[in-house]
C-alpha positions in Angstrom: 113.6 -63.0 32.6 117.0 -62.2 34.1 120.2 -64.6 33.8 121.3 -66.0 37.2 125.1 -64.4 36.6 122.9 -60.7 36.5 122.5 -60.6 40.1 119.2 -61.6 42.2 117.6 -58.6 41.8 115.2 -57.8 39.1 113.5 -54.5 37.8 109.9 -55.0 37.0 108.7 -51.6 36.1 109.7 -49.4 38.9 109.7 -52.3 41.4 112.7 -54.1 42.1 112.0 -57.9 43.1 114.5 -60.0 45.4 112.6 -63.4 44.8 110.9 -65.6 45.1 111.0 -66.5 41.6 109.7 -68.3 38.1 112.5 -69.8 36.8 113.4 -71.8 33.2 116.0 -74.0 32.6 116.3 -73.6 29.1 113.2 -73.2 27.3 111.1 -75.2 30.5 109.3 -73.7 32.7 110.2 -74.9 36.4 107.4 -76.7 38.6 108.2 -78.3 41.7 108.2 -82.0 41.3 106.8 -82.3 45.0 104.4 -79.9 45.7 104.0 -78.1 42.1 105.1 -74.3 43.1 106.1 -72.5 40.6 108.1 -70.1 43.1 111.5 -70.9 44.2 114.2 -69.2 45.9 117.6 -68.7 44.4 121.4 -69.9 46.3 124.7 -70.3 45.5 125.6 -73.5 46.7 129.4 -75.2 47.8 130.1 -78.6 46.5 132.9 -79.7 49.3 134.8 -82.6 48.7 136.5 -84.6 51.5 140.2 -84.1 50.0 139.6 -80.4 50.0 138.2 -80.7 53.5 140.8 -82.3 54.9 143.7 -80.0 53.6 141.3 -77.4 54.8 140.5 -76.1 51.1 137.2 -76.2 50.9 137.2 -72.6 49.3 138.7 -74.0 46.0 135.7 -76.1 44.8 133.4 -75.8 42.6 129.9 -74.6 43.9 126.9 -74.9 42.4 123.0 -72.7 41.4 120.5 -74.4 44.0 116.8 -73.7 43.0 114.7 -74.2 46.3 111.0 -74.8 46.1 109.4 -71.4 48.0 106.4 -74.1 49.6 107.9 -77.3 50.3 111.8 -76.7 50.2 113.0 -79.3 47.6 116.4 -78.0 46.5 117.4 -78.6 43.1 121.1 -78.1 42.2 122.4 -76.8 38.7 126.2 -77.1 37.8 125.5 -75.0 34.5 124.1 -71.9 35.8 124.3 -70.3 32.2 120.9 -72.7 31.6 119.1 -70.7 34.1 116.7 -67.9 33.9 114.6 -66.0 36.8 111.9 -63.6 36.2 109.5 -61.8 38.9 106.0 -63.6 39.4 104.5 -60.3 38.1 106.6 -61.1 34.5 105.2 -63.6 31.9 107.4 -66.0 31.4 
């Protein structure tokens, strides 16, 4: 499995893999709560705020790791991406 803060690209023998992806959060493995996909696409996601909007910051805030669901599109967002792991489909887990 490869840390989020590695990059989005993983080796898996001599092929490289750009995702979708398995992913744990901590020890679980991730299933879609919706559909039950095990696949999910990876995203680096802005958390505006409407003070920082307005004085035309939005730059400064925080963002957040979005997991989205590679069937149905559910979008779960992670403040701690240190929690998450992604591995290629062709990995175990």
């Amino acid at each position: 499995m490869t840390k989020i803060g590695d990059g989005v690209v993983c080796v898996v023998g001599r092929k490289r893999h750009r995702g979708p992806w398995l992913v744990r959060v901590g020890p679980q493995q991730m299933v879609c709560p919706v559909c039950r996909s095990e696949l999910f696409w990876q995203r680096e996601v802005q958390l505006n705020t409407a003070g920082m909007t307005l004085l035309k910051l939005d730059w400064a805030n925080e963002s957040a790791t979005g997991i989205q669901c590679a069937r149905c599109s559910r979008l779960e967002l992670f403040a701690d991406h240190r929690q998450i792991r992604l591995g290629a489909p062709e990995q175990k887990p």
